[in-house]
N, C-alpha and C positions, 0 to 999 in steps of 0.2 A: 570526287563526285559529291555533290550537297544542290539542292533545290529549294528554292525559296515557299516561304507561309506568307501569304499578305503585305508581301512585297517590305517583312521584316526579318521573318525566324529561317535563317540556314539550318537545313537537316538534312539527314539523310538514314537510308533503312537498309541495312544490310541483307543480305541474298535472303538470310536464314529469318529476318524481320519480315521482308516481302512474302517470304512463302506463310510467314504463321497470318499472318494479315490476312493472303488470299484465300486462306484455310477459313479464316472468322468472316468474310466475307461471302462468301460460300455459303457458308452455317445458314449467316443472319439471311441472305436469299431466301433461300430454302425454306428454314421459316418463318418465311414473311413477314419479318422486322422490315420496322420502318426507318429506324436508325440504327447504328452502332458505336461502338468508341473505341479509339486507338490514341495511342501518343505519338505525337511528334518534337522529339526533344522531350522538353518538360511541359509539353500542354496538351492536354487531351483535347481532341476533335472529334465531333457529336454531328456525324456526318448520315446519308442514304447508303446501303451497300452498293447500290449501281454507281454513287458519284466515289467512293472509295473504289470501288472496281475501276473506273476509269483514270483513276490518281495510280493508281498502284500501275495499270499496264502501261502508263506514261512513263512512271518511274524505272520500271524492267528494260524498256526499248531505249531509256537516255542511257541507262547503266551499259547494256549491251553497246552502243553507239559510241560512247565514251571506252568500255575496251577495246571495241576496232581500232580504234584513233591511235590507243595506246599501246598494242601489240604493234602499229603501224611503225609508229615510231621508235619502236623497241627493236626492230628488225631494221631500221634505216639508220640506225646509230651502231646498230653491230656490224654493219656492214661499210661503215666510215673508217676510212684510213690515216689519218694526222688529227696527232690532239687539237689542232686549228680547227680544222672540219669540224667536230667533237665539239670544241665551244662553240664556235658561231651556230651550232643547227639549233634552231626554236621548236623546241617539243611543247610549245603551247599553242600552234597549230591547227585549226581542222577540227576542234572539239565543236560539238554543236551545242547552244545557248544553252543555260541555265532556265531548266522548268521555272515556274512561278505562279503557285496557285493561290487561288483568291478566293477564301472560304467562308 
């Protein structure tokens, strides 16, 4: 799992990343801040909470999209009978694109 910054920086935000995010997002709503700031990787991003809100749910539904794919194929390889079958199956597969935000 990893998502592009400006069509240069690969990141990505773990479960426990995404929730503390949504939580600061949240915040900064609520008290009507007009920006916030987060990192991704090693760069901070000095973003609107509604445009970080809309990064973050995009990030949740590729992460979850990307587990489907991969439970998929985790059940379709256990259920393969010859180490042939086994090599030849492509588990790169049915992932859907790489986010890419432009900020």
């Amino acid at each position: 799992n990893s998502f592009i910054i400006n069509d240069a920086i690969s990141a990505w935000f773990t479960v426990q990343e995404r929730l503390n995010y949504k939580q600061s997002v949240e915040a900064a709503k609520l008290l009507g801040l007009p920006a916030l700031d987060f990192y991704v990787g090693d760069i901070m991003l000095n973003i609107s909470p509604s445009d970080a809100e809309l990064m973050l749910a995009q990030i949740q539904l590729y992460a979850d999209k990307c587990f489907i794919v991969t439970k998929q194929h985790k059940l379709t390889v256990q259920n393969l009978t010859s180490v042939n079958d086994v090599l030849a199956y492509d588990y790169t597969v049915g992932y859907p694109e790489k986010l890419n935000f432009n900020l």
